[in-house]
C-alpha positions in Angstrom: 102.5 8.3 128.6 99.8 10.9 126.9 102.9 13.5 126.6 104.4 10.7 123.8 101.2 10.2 122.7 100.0 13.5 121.8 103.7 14.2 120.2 103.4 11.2 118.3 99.9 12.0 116.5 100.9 15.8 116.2 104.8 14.7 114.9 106.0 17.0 112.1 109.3 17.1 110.5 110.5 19.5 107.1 113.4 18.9 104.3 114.1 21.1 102.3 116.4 21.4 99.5 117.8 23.7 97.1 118.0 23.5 93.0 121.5 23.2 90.9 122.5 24.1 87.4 125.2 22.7 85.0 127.5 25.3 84.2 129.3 23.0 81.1 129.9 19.2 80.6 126.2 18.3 80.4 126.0 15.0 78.0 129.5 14.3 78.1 129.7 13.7 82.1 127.5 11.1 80.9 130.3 9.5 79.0 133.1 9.7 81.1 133.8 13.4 80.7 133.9 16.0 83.8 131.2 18.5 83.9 130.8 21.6 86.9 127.6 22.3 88.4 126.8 24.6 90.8 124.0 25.4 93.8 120.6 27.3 92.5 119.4 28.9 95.9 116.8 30.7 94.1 114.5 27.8 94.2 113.9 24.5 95.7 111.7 22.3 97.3 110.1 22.0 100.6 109.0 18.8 101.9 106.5 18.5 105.7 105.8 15.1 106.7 103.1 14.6 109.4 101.3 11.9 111.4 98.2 11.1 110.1 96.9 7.5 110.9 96.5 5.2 107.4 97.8 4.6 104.3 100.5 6.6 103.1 99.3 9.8 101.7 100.9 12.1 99.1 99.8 15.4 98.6 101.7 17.4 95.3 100.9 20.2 93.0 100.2 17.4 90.3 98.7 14.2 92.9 97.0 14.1 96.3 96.2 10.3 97.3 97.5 7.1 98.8 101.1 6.2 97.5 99.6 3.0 96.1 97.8 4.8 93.2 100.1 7.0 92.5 100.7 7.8 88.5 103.8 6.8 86.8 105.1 10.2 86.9 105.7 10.1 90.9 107.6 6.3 90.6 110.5 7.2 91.4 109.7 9.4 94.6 107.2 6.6 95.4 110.2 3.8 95.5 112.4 6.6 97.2 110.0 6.9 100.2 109.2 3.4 100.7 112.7 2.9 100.4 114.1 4.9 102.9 111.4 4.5 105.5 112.9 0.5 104.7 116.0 2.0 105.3 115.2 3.3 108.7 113.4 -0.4 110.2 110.0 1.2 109.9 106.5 0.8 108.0 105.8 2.6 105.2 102.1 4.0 106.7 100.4 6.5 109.1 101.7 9.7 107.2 100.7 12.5 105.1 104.0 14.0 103.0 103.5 17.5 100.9 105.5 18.3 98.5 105.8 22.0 97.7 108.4 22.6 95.1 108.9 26.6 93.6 111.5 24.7 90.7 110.4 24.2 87.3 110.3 20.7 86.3 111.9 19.5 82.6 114.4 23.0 82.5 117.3 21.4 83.8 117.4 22.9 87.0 117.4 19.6 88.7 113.7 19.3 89.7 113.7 15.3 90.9 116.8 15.2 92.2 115.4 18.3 94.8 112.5 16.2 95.6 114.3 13.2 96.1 116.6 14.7 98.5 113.9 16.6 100.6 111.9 14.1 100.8 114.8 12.0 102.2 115.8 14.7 104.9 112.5 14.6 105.8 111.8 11.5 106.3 115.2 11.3 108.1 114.1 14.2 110.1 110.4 12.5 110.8 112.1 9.4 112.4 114.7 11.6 114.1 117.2 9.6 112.2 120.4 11.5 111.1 121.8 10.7 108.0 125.3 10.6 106.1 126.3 11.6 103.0 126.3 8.9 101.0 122.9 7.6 102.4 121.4 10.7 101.4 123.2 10.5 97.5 122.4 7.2 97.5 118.6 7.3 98.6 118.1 10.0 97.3 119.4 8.8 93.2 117.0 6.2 93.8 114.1 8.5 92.4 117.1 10.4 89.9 117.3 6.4 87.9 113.5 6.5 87.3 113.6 10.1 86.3 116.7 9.9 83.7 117.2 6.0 83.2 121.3 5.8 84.4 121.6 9.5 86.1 125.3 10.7 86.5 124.9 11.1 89.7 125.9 14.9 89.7 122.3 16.7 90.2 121.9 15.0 93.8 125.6 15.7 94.8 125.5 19.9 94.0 121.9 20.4 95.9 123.7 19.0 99.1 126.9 21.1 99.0 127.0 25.3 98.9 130.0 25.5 96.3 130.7 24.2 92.6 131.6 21.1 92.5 133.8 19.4 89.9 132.7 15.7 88.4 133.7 13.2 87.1 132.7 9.6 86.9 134.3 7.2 89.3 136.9 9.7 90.6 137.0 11.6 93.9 134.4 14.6 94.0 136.3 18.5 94.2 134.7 21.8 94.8 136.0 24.4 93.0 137.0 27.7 94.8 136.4 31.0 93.3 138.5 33.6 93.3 136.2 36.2 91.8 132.2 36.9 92.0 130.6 35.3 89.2 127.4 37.2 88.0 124.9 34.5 85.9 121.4 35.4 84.8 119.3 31.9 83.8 116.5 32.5 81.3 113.5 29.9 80.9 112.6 29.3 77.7 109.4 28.4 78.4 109.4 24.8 76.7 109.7 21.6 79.0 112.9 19.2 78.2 113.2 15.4 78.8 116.7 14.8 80.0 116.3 10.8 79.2 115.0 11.6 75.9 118.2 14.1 75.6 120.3 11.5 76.6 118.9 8.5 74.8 119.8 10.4 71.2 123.5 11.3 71.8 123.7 7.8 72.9 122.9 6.6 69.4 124.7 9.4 68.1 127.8 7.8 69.5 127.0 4.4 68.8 125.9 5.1 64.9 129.1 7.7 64.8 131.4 6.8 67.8 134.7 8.8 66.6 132.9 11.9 65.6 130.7 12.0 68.7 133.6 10.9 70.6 135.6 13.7 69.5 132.9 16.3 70.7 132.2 15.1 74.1 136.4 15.0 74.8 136.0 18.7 73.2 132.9 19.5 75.6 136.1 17.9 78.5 138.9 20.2 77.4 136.4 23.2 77.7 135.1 22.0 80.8 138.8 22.3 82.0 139.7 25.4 80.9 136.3 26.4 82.4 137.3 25.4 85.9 141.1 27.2 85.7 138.8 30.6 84.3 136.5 29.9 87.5 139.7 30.0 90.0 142.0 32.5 88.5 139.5 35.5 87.6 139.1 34.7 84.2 135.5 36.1 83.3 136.0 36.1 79.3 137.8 33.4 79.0 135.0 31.2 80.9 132.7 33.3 78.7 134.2 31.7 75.6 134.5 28.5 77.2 130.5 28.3 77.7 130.2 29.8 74.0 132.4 27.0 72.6 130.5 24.4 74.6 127.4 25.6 72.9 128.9 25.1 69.7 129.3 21.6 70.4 125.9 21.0 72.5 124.5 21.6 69.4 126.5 19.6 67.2 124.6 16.8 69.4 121.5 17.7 68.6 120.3 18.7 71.9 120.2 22.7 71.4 116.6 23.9 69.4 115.5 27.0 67.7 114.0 28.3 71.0 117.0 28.4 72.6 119.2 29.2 70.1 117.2 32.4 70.1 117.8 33.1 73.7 121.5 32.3 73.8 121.7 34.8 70.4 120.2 37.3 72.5 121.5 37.5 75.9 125.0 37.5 73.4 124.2 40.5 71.6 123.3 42.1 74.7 126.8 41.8 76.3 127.2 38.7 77.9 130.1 37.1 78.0 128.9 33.9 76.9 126.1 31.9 77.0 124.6 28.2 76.9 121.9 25.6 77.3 122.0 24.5 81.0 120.7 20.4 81.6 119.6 18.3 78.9 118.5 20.9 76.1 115.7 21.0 73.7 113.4 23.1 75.5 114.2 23.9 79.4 117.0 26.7 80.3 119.8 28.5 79.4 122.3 30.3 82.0 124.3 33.3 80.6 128.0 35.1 81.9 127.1 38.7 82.7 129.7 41.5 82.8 129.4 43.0 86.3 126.0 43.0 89.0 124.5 45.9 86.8 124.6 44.1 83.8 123.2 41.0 85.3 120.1 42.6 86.2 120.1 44.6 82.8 120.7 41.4 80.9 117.5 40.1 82.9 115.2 42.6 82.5 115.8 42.3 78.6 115.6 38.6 78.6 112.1 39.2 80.3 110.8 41.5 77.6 112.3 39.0 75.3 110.2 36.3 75.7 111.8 34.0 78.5 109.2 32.5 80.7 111.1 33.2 84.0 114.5 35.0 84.7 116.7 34.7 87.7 120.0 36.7 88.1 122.1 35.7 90.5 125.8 35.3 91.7 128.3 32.8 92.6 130.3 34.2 95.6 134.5 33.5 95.5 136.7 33.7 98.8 138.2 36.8 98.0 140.8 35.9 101.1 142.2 32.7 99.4 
């Protein structure tokens, strides 16, 4: 009887979970349109749940106190704990849950939706509970609707899969299987987004000019397309223009800005083979096609000296067997 005691008040479980990027279809997916995203291993989130008698304690970078008082900002990863401790048939009280997270929030790297699922696997893990897919998508977008109002869903589906993943609203997920490496470098420009805000103004665009803004988010679809047959077949320029058209169109919506205009200009005139916003725009991050694994980190080190905030090269791995 004192063994279960003394695990029980020194109990102690992690989740942890990874970061994502949209390579095109961001604002159209939205709207019906399919959109690829792909996994961000170069940071994430790490979330340690431990027994400590009490109210519910939360300790972040930004909030350390009882889930109660929380501010606004945490809502949605308040209702996502106390709904999947629900979930599990227990109360919500006696623990102390950190949140460590090395992602930038507001750059489109999918910040909330990497709390939201680390804080369910470890809450999961606390109650050794094991968990399914779609509980963990759907506990998990729980936090994602009070971040970005009606969330496509996508963001929570990438961080819990290792490979890119083609969606589309209300039709059966795919992952997409490379047949080449894929070198990216994603440049920060510094400038915090608001993917609801983002979202919110191509809404109206479509609703004060549905066939124009209609037109551009089936155009941001067709690329998206083409994008996916350049992922599988080797085609590293032709995806290069894809994510250069796609730009062309992201801002025609209104959600590109000066600052990253400027970046994308750049990281073009220094060889990439194309380059974008990534997420919801105006402000946040923007992923660029390098040539080859030397250019990659040549295209970064520029980008640094630039002016980009943060820099991460890195590559998307194909099955050189299939």
């Amino acid at each position: 009887m004192s063994a279960e005691k003394v695990t029980t008040t020194e109990k102690t479980a992690i989740g942890v979970a990874y970061s994502k990027l949209i390579l095109i279809g961001e604002h159209a997916v939205v709207h019906g349109q399919p959109a690829i995203a792909i996994p961000f291993p170069l940071v994430g989130v790490e979330t340690i749940v431990e027994h400590v008698p009490g109210p519910v304690i939360i300790d972040t970078e930004f909030y350390y106190g009882p889930i109660e008082d929380a501010p606004r900002s945490l809502e949605g990863i308040v209702r996502c704990i106390e709904e999947t401790v629900n979930h599990l048939g227990f109360l919500c009280q006696d623990m102390l849950i950190r949140i460590k997270s090395s992602i930038p929030t507001g750059k489109g790297l999918g910040s909330s939706a990497s709390v939201a699922i680390s804080v369910v696997r470890s809450l999961f893990a606390y109650y050794d509970e094991t968990y399914t897919d779609e509980e963990l998508l759907e506990l998990a977008n729980i936090a994602e609707t009070y971040a970005h109002g009606a969330p496509s869903g996508i963001d929570t589906l990438t961080i819990t899969t290792q490979s890119p993943v083609w969606y589309e609203k209300e039709h059966p997920i795919n992952f997409i299987k490379l047949s080449d490496d894929f070198h990216f470098v994603v440049a920060d420009s510094g400038r915090v987004g608001d993917t609801r805000l983002a979202v919110e103004s191509v809404a109206r665009l479509l609703k004060s000019a549905p066939k124009k803004i209609q037109r551009k988010l089936e155009r941001i679809g067709k690329l998206t397309h083409y994008a996916k047959q350049a992922l599988e077949k080797k085609g590293k320029h032709i995806l290069g223009h894809m994510l250069n058209e796609a730009q062309k169109e992201l801002e025609a919506l209104g959600v590109s800005d000066t600052g990253l205009n400027r970046l994308i200009d750049f990281a073009r005139k220094e060889g990439a083979l194309g380059a974008k916003l990534t997420g919801g725009g105006n402000g946040g991050c923007i992923i660029a096609l390098a040539q080859n694994e030397v250019h990659s980190r040549q295209l970064a080190d520029k980008l640094r000296k630039f002016g980009a905030q943060a820099v991460w090269p890195f590559v998307l791995k194909g099955k050189k067997d299939q």
